[in-house]
C-alpha positions in Angstrom: 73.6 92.3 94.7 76.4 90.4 97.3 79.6 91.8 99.0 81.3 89.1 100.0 84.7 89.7 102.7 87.5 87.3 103.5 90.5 87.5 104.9 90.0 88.2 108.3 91.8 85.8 111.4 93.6 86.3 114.4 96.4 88.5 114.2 99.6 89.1 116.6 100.2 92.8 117.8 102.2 94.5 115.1 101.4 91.7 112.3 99.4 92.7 108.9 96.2 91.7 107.9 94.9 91.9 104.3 90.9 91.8 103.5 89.5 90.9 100.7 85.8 92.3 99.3 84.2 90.4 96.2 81.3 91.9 94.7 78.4 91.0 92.8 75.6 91.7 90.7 76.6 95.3 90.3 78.5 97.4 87.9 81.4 97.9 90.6 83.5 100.1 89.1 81.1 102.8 88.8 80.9 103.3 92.8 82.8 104.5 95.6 83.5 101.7 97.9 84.3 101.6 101.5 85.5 99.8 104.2 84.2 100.1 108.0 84.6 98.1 111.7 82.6 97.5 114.2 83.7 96.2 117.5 82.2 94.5 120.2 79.8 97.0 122.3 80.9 100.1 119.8 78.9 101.2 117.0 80.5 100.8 113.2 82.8 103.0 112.2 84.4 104.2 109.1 87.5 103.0 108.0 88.4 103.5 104.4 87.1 105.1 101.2 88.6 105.1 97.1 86.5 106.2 94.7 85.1 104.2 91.3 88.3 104.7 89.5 91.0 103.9 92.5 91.8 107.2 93.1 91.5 109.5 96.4 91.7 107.0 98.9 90.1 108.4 102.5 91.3 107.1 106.1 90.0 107.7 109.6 92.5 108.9 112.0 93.1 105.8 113.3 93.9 104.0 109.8 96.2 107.1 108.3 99.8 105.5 107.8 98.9 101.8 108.7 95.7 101.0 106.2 95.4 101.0 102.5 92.7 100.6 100.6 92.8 99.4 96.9 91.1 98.1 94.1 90.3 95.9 91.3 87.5 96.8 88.8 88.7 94.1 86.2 88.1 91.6 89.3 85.5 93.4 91.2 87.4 92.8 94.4 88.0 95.6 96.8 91.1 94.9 99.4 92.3 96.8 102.5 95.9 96.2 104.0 96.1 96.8 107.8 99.4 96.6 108.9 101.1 97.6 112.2 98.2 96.0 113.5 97.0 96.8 117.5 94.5 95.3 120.2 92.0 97.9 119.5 91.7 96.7 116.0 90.1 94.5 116.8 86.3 94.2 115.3 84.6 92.8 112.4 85.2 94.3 108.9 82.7 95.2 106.6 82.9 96.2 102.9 80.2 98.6 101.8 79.0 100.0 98.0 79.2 103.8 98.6 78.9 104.6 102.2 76.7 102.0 103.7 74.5 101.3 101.0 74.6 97.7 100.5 76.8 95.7 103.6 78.6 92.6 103.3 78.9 89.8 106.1 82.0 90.6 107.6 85.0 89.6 108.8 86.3 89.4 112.3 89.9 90.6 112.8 90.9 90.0 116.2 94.6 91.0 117.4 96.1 89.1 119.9 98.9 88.0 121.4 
């Protein structure tokens, strides 16, 4: 059982970012998956949510209008667009079977002028 996330970079102020979550060893499109940060000295957060069928799509405050979460269960990829992207975006991105039951690596997003 793997997540794997790519994607991530360095990103300018206002620029869009899309992640990409490839899973593994797991029948994916019978679970919830999620998205979550974590930056430097904070603890991880939650970001994004869409259930096993692509429907009802979840955002923290901070995501509402500028993040969307999809999905692909014929790939078994899970994706989240950031756009509008700010300096406190900044973190590592981690895609998550359910809420937190199985983590990927991550990927750092860092935004930066």
């Amino acid at each position: 059982v793997q997540l794997v996330e790519s994607g991530g970079g360095l990103v300018q102020p206002g620029g869009s970012v899309r992640l990409s979550c490839a899973a593994f060893g797991f029948t994916f499109s019978a679970y919830l998956m999620s998205w979550y940060r974590q930056a430097p000295g904070k603890e991880r957060e939650f970001v994004a949510s869409i259930s096993s069928t692509g429907g009802r799509p979840k955002y923290a405050d901070f995501g509402k209008g500028r993040f969307t979460i999809s999905r692909d269960n014929a790939k078994n990829m899970v994706y989240l667009q950031m756009n509008s992207l700010k300096p406190e975006d900044t973190a590592v991105y981690f895609c998550s079977q359910n809420f937190g039951i199985i983590w990927g690596q991550g990927t750092q997003v860092t935004v930066s002028s």
